[in-house]
C-alpha positions as a Markdown table, in Angstrom:
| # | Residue | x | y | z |
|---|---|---|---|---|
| 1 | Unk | -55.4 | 13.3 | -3.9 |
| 2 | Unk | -56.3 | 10.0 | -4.9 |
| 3 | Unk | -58.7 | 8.6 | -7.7 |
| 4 | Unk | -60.9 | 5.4 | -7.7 |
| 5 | Unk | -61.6 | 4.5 | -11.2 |
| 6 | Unk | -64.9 | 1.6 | -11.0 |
| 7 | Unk | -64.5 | -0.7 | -13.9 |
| 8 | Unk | -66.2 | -3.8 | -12.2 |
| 9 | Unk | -69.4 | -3.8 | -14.0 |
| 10 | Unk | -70.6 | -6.0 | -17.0 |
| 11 | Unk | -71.1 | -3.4 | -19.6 |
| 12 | Unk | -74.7 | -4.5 | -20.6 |
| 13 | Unk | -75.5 | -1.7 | -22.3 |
| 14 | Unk | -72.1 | -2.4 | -24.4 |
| 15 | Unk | -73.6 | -6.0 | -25.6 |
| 16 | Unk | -72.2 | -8.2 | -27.9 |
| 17 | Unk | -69.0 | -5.8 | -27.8 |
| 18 | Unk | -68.6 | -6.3 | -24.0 |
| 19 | Unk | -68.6 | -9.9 | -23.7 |
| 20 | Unk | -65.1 | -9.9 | -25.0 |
| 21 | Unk | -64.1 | -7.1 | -23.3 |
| 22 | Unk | -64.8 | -4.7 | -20.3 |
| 23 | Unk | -66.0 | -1.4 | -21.0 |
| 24 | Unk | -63.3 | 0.7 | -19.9 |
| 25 | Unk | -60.9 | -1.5 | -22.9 |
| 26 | Unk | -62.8 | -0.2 | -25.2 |
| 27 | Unk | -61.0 | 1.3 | -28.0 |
| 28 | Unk | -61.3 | 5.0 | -28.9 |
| 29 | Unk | -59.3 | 5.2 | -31.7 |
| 30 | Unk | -56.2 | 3.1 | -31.1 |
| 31 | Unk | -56.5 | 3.9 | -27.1 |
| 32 | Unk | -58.6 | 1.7 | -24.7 |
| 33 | Unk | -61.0 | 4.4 | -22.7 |
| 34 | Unk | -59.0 | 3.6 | -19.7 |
| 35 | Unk | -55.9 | 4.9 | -21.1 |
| 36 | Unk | -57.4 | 7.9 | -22.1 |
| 37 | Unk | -59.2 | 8.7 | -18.1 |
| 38 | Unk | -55.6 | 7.8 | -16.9 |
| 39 | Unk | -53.6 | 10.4 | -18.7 |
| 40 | Unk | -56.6 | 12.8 | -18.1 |
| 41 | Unk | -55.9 | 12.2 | -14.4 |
| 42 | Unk | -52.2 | 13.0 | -14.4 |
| 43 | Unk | -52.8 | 16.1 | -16.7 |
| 44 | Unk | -55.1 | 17.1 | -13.3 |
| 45 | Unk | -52.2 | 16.0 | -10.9 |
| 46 | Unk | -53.5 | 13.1 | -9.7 |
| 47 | Unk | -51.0 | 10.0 | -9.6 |
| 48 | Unk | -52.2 | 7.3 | -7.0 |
| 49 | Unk | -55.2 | 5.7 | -8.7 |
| 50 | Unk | -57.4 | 2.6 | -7.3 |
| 51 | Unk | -58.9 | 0.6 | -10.1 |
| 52 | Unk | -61.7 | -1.2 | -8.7 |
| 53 | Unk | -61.9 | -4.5 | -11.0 |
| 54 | Unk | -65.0 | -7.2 | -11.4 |
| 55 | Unk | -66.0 | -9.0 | -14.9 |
| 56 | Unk | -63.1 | -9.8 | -17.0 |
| 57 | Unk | -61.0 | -7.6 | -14.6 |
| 58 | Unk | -57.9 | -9.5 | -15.1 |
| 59 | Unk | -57.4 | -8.0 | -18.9 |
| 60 | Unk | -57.5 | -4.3 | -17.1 |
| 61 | Unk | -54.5 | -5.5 | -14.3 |
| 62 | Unk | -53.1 | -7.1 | -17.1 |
| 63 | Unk | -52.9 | -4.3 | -19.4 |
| 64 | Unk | -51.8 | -1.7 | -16.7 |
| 65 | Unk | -50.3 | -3.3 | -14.1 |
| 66 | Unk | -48.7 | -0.7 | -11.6 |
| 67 | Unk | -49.4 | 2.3 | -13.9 |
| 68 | Unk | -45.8 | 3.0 | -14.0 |
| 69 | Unk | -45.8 | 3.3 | -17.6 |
| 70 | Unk | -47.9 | 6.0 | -17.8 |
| 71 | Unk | -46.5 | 7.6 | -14.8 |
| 72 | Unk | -49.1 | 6.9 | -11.9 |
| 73 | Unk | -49.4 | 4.5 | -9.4 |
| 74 | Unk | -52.2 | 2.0 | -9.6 |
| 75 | Unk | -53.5 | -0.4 | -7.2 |
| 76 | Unk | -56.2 | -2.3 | -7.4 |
| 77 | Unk | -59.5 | -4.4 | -5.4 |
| 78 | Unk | -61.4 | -6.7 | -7.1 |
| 79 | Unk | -65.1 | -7.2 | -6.3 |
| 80 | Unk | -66.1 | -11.3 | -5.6 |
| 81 | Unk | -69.8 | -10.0 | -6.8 |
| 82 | Unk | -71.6 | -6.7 | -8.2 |
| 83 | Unk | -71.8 | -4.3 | -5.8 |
| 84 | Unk | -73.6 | -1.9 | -7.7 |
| 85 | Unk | -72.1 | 1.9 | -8.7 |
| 86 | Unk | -70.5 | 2.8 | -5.8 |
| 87 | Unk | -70.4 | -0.2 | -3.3 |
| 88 | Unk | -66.7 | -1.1 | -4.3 |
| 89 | Unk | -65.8 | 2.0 | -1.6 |
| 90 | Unk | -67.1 | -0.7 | 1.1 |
| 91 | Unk | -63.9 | -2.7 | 0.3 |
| 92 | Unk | -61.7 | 0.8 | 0.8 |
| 93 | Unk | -62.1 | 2.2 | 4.3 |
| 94 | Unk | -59.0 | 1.9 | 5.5 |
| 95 | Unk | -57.2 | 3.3 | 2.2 |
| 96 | Unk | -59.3 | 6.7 | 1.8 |
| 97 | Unk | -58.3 | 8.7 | 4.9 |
| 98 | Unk | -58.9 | 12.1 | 3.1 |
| 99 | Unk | -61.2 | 13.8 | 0.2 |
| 100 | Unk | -60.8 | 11.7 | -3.4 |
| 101 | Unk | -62.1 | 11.8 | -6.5 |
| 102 | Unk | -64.5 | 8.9 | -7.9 |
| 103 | Unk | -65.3 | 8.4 | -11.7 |
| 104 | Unk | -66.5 | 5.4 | -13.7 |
| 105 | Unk | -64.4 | 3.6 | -15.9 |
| 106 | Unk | -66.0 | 4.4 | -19.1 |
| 107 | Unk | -66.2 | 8.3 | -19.7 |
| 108 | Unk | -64.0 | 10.9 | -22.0 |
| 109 | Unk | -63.8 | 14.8 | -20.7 |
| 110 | Unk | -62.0 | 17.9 | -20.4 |
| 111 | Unk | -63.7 | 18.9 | -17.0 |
| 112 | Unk | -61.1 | 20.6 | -14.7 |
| 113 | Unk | -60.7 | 18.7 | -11.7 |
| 114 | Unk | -58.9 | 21.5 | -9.5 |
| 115 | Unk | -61.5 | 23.9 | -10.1 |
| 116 | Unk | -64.1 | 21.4 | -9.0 |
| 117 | Unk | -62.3 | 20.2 | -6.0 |
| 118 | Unk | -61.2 | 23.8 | -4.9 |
| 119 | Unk | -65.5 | 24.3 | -5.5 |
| 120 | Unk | -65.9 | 21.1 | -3.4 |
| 121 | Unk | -64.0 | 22.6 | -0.2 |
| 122 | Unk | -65.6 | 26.3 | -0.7 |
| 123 | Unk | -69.3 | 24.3 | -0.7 |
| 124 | Unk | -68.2 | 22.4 | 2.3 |
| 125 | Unk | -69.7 | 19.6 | 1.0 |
| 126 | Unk | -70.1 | 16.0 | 1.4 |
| 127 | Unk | -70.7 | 15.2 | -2.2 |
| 128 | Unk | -69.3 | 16.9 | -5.0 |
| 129 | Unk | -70.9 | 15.9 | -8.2 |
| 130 | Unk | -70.3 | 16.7 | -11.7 |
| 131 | Unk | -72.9 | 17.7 | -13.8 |
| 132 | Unk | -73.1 | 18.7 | -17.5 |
| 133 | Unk | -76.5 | 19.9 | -19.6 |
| 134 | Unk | -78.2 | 16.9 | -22.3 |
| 135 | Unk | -81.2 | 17.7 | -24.0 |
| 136 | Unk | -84.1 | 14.6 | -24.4 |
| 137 | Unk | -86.4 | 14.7 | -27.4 |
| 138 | Unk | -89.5 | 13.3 | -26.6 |
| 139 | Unk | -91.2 | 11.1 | -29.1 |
| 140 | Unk | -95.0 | 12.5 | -28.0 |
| 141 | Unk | -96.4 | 15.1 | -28.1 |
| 142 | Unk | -96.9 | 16.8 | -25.0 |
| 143 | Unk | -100.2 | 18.3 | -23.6 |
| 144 | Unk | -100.3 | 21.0 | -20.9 |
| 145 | Unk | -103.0 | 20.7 | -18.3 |
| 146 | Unk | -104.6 | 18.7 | -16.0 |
| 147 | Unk | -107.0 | 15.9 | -16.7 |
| 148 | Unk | -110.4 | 15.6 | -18.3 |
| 149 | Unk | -110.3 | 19.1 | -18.6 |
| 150 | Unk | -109.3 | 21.9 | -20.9 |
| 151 | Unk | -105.8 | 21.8 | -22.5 |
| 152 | Unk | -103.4 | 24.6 | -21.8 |
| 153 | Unk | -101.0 | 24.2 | -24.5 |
| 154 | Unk | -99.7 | 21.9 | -26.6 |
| 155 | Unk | -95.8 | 21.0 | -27.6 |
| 156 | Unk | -95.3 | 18.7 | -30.2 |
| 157 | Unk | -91.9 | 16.5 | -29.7 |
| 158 | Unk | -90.4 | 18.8 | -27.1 |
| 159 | Unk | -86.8 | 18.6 | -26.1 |
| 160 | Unk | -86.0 | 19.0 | -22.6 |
| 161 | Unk | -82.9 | 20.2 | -21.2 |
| 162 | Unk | -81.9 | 18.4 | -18.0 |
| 163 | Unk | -78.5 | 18.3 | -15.7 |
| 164 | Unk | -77.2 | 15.1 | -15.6 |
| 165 | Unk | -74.5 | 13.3 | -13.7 |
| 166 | Unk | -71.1 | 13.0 | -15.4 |
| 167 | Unk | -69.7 | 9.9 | -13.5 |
| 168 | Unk | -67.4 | 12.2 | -11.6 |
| 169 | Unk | -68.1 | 12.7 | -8.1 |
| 170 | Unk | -65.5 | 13.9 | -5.0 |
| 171 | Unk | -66.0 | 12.8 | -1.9 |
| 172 | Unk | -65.0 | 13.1 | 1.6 |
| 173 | Unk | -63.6 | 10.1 | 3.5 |
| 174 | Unk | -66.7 | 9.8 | 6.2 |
| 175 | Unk | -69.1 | 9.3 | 3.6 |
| 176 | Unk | -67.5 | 5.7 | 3.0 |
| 177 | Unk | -69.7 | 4.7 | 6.2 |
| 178 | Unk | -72.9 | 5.3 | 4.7 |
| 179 | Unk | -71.7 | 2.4 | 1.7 |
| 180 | Unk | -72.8 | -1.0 | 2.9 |
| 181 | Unk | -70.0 | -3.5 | 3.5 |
| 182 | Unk | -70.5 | -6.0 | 0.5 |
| 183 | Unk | -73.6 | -5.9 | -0.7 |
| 184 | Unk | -75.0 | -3.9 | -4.3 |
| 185 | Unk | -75.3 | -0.6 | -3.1 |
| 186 | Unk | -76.3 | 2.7 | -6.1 |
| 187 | Unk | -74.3 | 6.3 | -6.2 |
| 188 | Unk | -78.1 | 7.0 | -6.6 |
| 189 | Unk | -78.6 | 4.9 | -2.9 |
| 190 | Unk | -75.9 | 7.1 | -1.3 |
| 191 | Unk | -77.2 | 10.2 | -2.1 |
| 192 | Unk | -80.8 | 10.0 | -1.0 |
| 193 | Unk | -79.4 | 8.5 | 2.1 |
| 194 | Unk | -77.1 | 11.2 | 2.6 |
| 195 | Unk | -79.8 | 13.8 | 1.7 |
| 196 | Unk | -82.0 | 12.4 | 4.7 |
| 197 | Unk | -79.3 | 13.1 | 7.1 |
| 198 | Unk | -78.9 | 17.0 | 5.3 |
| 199 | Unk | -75.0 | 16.3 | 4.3 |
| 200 | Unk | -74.0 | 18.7 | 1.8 |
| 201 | Unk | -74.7 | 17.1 | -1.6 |
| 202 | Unk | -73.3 | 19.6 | -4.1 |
| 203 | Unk | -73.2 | 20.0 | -8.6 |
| 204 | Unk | -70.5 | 21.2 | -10.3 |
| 205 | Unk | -71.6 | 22.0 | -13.5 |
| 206 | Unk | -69.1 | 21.5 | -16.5 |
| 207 | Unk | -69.8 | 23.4 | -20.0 |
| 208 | Unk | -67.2 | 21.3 | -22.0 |
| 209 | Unk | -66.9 | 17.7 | -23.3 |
| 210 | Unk | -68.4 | 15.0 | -22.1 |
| 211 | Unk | -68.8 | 11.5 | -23.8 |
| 212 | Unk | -70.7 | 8.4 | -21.9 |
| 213 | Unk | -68.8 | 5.6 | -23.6 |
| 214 | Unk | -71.3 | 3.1 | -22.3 |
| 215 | Unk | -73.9 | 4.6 | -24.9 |
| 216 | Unk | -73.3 | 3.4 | -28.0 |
| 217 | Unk | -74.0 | 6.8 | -29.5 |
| 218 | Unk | -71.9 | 8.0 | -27.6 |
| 219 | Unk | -69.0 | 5.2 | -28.2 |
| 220 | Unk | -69.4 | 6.4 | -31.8 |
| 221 | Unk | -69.4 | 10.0 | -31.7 |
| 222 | Unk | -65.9 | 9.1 | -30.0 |
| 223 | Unk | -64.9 | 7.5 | -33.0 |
| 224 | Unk | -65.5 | 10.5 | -34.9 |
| 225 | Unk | -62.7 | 12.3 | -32.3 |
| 226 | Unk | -59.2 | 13.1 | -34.0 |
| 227 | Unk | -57.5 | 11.0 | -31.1 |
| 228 | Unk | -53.1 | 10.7 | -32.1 |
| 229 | Unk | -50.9 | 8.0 | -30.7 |
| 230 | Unk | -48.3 | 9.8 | -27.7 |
| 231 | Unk | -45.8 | 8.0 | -26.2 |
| 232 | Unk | -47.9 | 7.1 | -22.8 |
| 233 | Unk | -45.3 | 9.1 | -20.5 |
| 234 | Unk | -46.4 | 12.1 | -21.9 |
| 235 | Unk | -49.7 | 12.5 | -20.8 |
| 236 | Unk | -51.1 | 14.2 | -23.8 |
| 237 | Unk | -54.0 | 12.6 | -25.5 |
| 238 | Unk | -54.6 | 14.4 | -28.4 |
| 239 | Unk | -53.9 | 17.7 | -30.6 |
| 240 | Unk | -55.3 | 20.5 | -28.7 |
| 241 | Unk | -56.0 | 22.6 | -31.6 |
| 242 | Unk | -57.8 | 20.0 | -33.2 |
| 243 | Unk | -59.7 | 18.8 | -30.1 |
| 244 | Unk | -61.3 | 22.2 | -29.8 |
| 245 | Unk | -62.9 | 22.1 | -33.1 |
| 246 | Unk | -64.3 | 18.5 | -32.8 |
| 247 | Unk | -65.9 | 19.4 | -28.9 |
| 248 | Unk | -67.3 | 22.5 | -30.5 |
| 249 | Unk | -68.5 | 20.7 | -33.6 |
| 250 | Unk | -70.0 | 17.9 | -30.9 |
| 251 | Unk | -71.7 | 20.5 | -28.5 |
| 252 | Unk | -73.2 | 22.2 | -31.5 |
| 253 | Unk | -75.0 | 18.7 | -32.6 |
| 254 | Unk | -76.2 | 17.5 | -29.3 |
């Protein structure tokens, strides 16, 4: 199975830090993020990777060339203007002739890919997305009831509990028709367009560690990470042991 990694957007939510580089270089530890999703992918057993490259995009080639250091196979397209969160597809029709993985450029997890691929062919569906629990704290208070009338109840600063979307989606290869040829096109544009048609649009939900390095709360609680330095052939990322008790100790403070 094959992976697209997208790393071809500008990283606003990065600024200043992105301006002198793209978000999937930045460092966790002494790793770039990209390093990081790249030996994640070969711990799953995926080795052909497409890196789909936009702002500053010739740092990321530069950096990891053909992947062969780190034992995978990288090739990569490179977008002449944004095309959005999943528009880069557009430019791979003819590569993606069978069901592969998608994931932006810029998250850490431990989610196990088999188990949500074998999910993804049991569902039959389309879409495969992954989702994990985050809780909002709202900065109101929150009344219960409908208008100009009595109040029901009252909550002050409630958190809610939502699933969100991880970044990791699988797809199969027909759904690349639906993805405009280059124009800006949303993940969030495919699936309501897919969900009008009634495709199978199906969530995965993951109970582990997640990071959304684009956050800056989130770049920093990866800081925070007991990350070592491998040799890059050997896939491993960190110290098991040790990355247990830092996702626990992460979960428990979200």
């Amino acid at each position: 199975m094959k992976a697209v990694i997208q790393c071809g957007g500008f990283g606003s939510r990065l600024m200043p830090y992105a301006m002198v580089l793209p978000k999937p270089l930045m460092p966790v530890g002494s790793h770039p993020v990209l390093e990081l999703l790249i030996g994640w992918l070969r711990r799953n057993g995926i080795s052909e990777i497409i890196i789909t490259t936009g702002y500053l995009g010739c740092l990321i080639k530069t950096l990891f060339g053909d992947g062969s250091k780190w034992g995978v196979d990288i090739t990569y397209t490179e977008e002449a203007g944004p095309l959005g969160t999943i528009g880069s597809l557009s430019l791979l029709r003819e590569v993606l002739d069978e069901p592969f993985i998608v994931l932006n450029g810029d998250i850490l997890t431990d989610l196990n890919l088999e188990r949500m691929i074998d999910f993804h062919h049991e569902m039959d569906a389309a879409v495969t997305i992954a989702t994990v629990a985050r809780q909002t704290k709202l900065d109101y208070g929150v009344l219960d009831g409908a208008p100009n009338t009595w109040i029901e109840s009252f909550r002050e600063k409630p958190s809610l509990t939502h699933s969100v979307s991880m970044g990791v989606y699988c797809l199969n290869p027909d759904v690349i028709r639906h993805v405009p040829r280059e124009m800006p096109f949303g993940f969030d544009d495919l699936v309501l367009r897919l969900l009008a048609r009634q495709a199978h649009v199906c969530s995965f939900r993951h109970d582990g560690f997640w990071l959304d390095i684009g956050r800056l709360d989130d770049f920093r609680d990866a800081q925070a990470l007991p990350w070592i330095n491998p040799l890059p052939a050997q896939g491993n990322i960190c110290n098991p042991d040790e990355v247990d008790i830092a996702q626990e100790n992460f979960v428990s403070n979200l």
